[in-house]
C-alpha positions as CSV (number, residue, x, y, z in Angstrom):
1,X,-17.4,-11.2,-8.8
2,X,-19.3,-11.6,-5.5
3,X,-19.3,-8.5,-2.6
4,X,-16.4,-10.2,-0.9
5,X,-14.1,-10.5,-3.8
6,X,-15.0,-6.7,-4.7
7,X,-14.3,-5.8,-0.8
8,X,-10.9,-7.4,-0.4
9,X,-10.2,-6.4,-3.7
10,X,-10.8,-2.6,-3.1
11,X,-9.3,-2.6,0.9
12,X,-6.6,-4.9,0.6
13,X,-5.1,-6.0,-2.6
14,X,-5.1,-2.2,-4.3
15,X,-3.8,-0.4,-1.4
16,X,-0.9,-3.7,-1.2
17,X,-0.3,-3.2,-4.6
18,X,0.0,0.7,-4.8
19,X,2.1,0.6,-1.9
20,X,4.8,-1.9,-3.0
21,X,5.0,0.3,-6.0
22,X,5.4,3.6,-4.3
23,X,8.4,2.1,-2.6
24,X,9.9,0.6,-5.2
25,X,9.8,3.6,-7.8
26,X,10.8,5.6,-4.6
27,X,13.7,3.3,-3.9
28,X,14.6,3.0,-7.7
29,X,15.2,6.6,-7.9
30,X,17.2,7.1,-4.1
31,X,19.5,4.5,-5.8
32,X,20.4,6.7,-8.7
33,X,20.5,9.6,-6.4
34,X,18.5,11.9,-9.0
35,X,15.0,13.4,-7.7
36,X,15.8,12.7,-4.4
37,X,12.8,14.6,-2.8
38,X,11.1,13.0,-5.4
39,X,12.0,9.5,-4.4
40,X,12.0,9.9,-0.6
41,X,8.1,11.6,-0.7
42,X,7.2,8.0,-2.4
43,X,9.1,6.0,-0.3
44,X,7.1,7.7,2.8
45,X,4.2,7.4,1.4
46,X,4.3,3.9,0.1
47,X,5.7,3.0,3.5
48,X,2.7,4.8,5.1
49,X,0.3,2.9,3.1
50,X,1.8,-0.5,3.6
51,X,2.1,0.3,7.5
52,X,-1.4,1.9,7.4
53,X,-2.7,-1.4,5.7
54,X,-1.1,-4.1,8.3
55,X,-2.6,-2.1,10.6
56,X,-6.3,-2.5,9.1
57,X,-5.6,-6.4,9.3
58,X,-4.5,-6.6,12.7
59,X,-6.7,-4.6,14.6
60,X,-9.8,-3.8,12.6
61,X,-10.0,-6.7,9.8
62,X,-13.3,-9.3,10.5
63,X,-14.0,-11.5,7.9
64,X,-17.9,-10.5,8.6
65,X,-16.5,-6.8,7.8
66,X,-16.2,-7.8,4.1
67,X,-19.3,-10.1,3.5
């Protein structure tokens, strides 16, 4: 795989990825009302990554940055 695959790879799809799935498992278990510091720390913190990651591509995301 060339530098650019293994930079979009590693800054964007991961963080994407790991994000939707803090938010989901945190989601999952605010639904069934058990853990529920449990499930609103990784609901924040998926949250925080997805916001965190938009932000990268809208402000500081050039396509030169991942050659």
């Amino acid at each position: 795989m060339s530098a650019f695959g293994i930079n979009i790879l590693t800054k964007v799809i991961f963080p994407f990825i790991f994000g939707t799935f803090y938010v989901c498992l945190g989601g999952s278990y605010l639904i069934k009302k058990e853990n529920l510091l449990q499930g609103t720390i990784y609901t924040f913190v998926g949250l925080l990554v997805l916001v965190l990651l938009i932000k990268h591509l809208l402000f500081n995301a050039d396509v030169s940055m991942y050659i």
